[in-house]
C-alpha positions as CSV (number, residue, x, y, z in Angstrom):
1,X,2.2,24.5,-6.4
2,X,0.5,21.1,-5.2
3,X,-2.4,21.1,-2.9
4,X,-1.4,20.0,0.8
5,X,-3.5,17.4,1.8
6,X,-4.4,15.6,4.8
7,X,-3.1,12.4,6.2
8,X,-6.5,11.4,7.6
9,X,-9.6,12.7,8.9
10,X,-10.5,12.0,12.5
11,X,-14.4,13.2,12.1
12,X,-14.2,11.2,8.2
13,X,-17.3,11.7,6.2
14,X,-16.8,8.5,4.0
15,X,-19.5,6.1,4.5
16,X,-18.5,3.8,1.4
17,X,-15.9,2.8,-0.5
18,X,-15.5,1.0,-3.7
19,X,-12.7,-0.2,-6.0
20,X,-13.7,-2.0,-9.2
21,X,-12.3,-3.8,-12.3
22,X,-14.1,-4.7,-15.8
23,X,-12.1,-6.9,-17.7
24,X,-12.4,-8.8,-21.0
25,X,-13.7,-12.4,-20.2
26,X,-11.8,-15.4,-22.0
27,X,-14.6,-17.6,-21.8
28,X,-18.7,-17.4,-22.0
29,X,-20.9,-17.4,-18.7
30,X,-17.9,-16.2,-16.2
31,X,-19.9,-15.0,-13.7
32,X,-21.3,-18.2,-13.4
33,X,-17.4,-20.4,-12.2
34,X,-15.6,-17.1,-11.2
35,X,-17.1,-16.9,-7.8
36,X,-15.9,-20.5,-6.8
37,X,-12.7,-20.1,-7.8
38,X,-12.1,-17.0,-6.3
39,X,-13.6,-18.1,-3.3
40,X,-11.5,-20.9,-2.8
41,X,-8.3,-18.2,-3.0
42,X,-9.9,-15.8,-0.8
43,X,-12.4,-17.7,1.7
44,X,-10.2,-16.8,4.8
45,X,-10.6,-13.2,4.4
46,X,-14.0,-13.4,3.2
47,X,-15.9,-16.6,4.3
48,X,-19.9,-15.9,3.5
49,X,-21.2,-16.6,0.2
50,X,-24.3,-14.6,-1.2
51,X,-26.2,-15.5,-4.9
52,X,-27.6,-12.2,-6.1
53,X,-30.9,-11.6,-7.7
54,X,-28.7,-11.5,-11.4
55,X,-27.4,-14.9,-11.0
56,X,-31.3,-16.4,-10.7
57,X,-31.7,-14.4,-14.4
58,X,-31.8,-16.9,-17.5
59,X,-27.7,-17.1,-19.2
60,X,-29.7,-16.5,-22.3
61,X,-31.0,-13.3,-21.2
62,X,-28.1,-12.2,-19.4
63,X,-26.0,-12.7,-22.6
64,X,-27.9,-10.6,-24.5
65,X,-28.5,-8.0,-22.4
66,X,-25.8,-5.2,-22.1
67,X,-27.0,-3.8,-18.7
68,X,-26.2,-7.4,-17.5
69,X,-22.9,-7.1,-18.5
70,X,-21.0,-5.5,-15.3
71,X,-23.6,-6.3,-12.6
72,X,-23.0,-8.4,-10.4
73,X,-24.3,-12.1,-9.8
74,X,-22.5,-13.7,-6.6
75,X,-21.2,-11.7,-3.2
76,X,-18.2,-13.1,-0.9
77,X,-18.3,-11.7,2.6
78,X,-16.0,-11.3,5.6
79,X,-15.3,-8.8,8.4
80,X,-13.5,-6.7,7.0
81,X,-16.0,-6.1,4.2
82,X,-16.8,-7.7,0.7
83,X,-16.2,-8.9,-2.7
84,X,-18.6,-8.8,-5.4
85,X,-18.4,-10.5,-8.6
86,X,-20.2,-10.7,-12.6
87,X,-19.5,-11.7,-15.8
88,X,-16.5,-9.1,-16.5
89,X,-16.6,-7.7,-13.0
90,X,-14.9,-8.1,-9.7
91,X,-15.0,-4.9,-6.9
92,X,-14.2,-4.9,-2.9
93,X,-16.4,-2.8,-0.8
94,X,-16.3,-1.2,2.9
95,X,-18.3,0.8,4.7
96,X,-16.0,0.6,7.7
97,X,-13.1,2.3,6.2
98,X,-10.0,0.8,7.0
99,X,-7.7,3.5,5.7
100,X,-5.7,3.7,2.5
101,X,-3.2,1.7,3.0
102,X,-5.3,-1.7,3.9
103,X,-8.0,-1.0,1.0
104,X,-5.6,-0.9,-1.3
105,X,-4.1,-4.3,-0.1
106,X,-7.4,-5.7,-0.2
107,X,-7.6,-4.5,-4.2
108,X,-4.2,-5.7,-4.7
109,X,-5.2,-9.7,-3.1
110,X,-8.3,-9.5,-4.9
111,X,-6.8,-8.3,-8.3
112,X,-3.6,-11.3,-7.7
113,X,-6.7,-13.8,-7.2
114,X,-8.5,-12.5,-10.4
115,X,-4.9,-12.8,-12.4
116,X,-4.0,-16.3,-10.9
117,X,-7.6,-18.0,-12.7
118,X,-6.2,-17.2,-15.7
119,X,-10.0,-16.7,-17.0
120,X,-10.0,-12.6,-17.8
121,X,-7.8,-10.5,-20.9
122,X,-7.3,-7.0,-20.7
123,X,-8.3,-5.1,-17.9
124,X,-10.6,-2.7,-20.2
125,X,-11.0,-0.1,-16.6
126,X,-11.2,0.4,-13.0
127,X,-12.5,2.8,-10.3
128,X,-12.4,4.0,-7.0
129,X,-15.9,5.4,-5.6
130,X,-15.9,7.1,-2.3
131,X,-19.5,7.9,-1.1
132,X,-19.0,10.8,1.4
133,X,-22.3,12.1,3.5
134,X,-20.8,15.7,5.5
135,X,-23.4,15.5,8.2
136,X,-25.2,18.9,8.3
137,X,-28.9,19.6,9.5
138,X,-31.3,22.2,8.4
139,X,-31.8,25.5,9.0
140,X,-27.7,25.0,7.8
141,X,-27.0,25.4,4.3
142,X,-25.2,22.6,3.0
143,X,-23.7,23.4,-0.2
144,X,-22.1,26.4,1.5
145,X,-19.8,23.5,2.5
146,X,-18.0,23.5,-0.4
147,X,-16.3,25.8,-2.9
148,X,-19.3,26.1,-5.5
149,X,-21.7,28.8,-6.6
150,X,-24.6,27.9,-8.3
151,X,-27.8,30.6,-10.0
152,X,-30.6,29.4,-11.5
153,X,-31.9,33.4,-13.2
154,X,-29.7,34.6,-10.8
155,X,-30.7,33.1,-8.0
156,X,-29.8,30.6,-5.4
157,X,-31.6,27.6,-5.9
158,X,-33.5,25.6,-3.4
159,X,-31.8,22.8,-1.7
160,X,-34.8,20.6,-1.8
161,X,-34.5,18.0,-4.3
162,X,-31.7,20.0,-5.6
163,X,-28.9,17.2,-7.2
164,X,-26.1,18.1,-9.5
165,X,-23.5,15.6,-11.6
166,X,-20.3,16.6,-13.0
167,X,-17.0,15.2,-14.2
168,X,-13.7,16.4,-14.2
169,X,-10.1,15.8,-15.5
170,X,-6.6,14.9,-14.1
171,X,-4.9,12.9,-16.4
172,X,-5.7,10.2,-17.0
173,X,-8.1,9.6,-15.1
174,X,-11.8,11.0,-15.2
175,X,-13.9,11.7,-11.5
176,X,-17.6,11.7,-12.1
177,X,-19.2,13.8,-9.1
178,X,-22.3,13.8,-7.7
179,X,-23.5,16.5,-5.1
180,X,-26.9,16.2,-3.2
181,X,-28.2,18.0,-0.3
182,X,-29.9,16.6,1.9
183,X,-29.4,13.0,1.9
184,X,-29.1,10.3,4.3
185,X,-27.2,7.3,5.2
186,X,-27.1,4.8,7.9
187,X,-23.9,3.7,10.1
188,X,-24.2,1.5,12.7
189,X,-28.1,1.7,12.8
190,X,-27.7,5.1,13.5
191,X,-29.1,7.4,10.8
192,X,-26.5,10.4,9.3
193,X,-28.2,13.3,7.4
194,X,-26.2,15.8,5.6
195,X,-24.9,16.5,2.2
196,X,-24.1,13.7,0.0
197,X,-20.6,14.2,-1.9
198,X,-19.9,11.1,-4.3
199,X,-16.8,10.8,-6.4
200,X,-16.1,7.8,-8.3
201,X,-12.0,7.9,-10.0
202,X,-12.2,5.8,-13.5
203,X,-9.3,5.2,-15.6
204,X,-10.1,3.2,-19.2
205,X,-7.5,1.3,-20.5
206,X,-5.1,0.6,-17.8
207,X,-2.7,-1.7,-19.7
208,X,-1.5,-5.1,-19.1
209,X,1.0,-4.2,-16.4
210,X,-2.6,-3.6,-14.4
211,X,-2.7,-7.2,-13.5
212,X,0.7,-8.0,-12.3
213,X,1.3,-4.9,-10.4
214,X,-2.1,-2.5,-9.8
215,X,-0.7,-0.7,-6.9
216,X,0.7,2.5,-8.6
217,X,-1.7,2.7,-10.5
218,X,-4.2,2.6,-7.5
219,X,-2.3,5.0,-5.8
220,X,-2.3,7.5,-9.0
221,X,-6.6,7.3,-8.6
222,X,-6.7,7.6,-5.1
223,X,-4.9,10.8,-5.3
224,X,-6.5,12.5,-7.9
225,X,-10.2,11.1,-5.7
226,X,-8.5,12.5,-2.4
227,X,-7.0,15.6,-4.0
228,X,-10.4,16.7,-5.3
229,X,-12.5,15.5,-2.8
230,X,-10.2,18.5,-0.3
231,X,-10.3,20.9,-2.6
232,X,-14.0,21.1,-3.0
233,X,-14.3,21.6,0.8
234,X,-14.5,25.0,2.2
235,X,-12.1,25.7,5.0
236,X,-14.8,25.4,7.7
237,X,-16.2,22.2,6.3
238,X,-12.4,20.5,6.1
239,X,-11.7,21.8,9.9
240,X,-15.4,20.1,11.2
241,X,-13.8,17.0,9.6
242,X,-10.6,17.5,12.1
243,X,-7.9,16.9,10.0
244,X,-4.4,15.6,11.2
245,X,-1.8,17.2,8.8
C-alpha cells in the first residue's frame, strides 16, 4: 500500500531548496559564455548578476582541476530566488519556498533556456536537495523526531556533535541523507535551531528526453524526496508541522 502523503505543510520545515543539472559541455570554457546567454533568456525573472569567487580562478587551472568541474562561477538573481551556473552546471535555488508546482516551473524555464543555447550534450544527472531544519530546543531530544534508533555499545549516543549520512534506494533514483542535531539556520534574520534533515534526490543518466520535456521526470524525484522525507517523521513531529491532507 502507498504511503499517504501530505499536500502541504502549514508549519514547513524547508529552509532550502535546490534542483540541479550536470551536463556534458559541447565546447571548452562554458562557464565562462553560458551566463550571458542565459541571462539574456531569463533576465526578467532574474535580473542581478553575481561573478563568483571560481570565475576570478585561472581557465588553466580550472580545466585541470576536477573539483572545479560542477562549481559554480557566475549567479543570476531575482525575487523569486536564483540561478547559479559552471562549466557543466546550471541549478535554481530558494529559500522562500514557493511550493511544488512553481519550483518546478522554474526548473522547467531554466532547463528550456539551457536546451535553447544549443551549447550542452547529454544531461549526465540531476537533483533535488531539500534542506529541512525541524526547529526543536534542548532539554528536547531531537532525533526522537524521527523513526530511527541508533546504539553506540548499546547505548544512546550523545546528540552533541552527533551527525549521520546515508543513502537510500527507490528506483531509479538514489536520496543521500544527512541528519544532524542541533543545527541552525537563519530566516528572515531570525535564527531557527533544531535538527537538520537534508535529502538531496539524484538520478544519473536521465536520457535525452531530459531536455525537451524534464517535468515527469522532476515529478518522479520530488516524490521519492517528499515520500521519504514523511516517512522518516514520527507522528508527533509530522503533526507539529500541521499538515493539510
Amino acid at each position: 500500500m502507498s504511503q499517504t502523503l501530505p499536500q502541504k505543510l502549514l508549519n514547513s520545515p524547508l529552509r532550502e531548496a535546490i534542483i540541479e543539472v550536470r551536463f556534458e559541455s559541447a565546447m571548452p570554457g562554458l562557464g565562462d559564455i553560458l551566463p550571458g546567454v542565459l541571462y539574456s533568456t531569463l533576465k526578467g525573472d532574474y535580473p542581478e548578476v553575481t561573478t563568483l569567487p571560481l570565475a576570478n580562478v585561472p581557465r588553466t587551472i580550472r580545466d585541470k582541476n576536477p573539483l572545479f568541474l560542477y562549481q559554480h562561477s557566475h549567479r543570476l538573481s531575482g525575487k523569486s530566488g536564483m540561478v547559479q551556473i559552471g562549466d557543466r552546471v546550471v541549478a535554481v535555488n530558494v529559500q522562500n519556498y514557493p511550493g511544488w508546482q512553481s519550483l518546478r516551473t522554474m526548473a522547467a524555464s531554466l532547463i528550456a533556456a539551457v536546451k535553447q543555447t544549443g551549447l550542452v550534450k547529454e544531461a549526465e544527472r540531476f537533483s533535488m536537495k531539500y534542506t529541512n531544519v525541524i526547529e526543536s530546543q534542548p532539554p528536547e531530544h531531537q532525533l526522537s523526531l524521527i523513526n530511527m534508533q541508533v546504539r553506540v555499545n548499546q547505548q544512546v549516543p550523545m546528540e552533541a556533535g552527533f551527525q549521520l549520512r546515508y543513502e537510500v534506494q527507490s528506483g531509479a533514483y538514489t536520496t543521500i541523507v544527512q541528519i544532524v542535531p542541533n543545527a541552525v539556520a537563519k530566516e528572515n534574520d531570525k535564527e531557527i535551531e533544531g535538527l537538520l534533515l537534508d535529502l538531496d534526490t539524484v538520478r544519473d543518466k536521465p536520457g535525452r528526453e531530459f531536455w525537451s520535456d524534464p517535468t515527469g521526470l522532476l515529478d518522479e524525484a520530488h516524490l521519492a524526496c517528499k515520500t521519504y522525507f514523511v516517512s522518516l517523521l514520527t507522528k508527533e513531529a509530522l503533526e507539529r508541522m500541521q499538515p493539510v491532507w
